[in-house]
C-alpha positions in Angstrom: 3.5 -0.4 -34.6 4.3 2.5 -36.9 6.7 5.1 -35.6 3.8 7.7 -34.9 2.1 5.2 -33.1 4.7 4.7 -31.2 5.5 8.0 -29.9 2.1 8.6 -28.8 2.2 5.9 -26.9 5.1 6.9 -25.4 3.4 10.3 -24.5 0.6 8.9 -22.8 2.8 7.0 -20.2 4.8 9.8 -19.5 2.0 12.2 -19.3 0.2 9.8 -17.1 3.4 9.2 -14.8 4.4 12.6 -14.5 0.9 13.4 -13.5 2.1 11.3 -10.6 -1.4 10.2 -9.4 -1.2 6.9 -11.6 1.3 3.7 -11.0 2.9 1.8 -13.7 0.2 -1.4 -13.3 -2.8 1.3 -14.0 -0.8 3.0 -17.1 -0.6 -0.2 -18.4 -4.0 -1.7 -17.9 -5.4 1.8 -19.6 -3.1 2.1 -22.9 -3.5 -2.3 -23.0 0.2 -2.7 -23.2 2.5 -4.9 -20.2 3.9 -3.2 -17.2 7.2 -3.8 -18.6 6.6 -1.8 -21.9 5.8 1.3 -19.3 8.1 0.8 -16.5 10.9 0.5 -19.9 9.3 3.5 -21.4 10.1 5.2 -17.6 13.4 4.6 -17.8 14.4 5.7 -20.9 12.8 9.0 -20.7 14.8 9.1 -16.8 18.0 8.0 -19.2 17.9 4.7 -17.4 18.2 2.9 -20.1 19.4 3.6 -23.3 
């Protein structure tokens, strides 16, 4: 995945979780990536994780 790519994916699951009408399973089902690639993506925008 290119570097732009990336980052808009990493848009869309923070637009759609701090929307805060969506859980991490529906994120995931709608951009067709794992729960684990959004619940990471979470947590390193909350500086969880580095």
């Amino acid at each position: 995945m290119t570097t732009l790519a990336r980052q808009a994916l990493v848009e869309r699951v923070l637009m759609f979780w701090r929307e805060g009408q969506r859980d991490t399973h529906s994120i995931a089902a709608e951009l067709q990536i794992t729960e684990r690639e959004v619940c990471d993506i979470i947590e390193q925008s909350e500086g969880r994780r580095p």
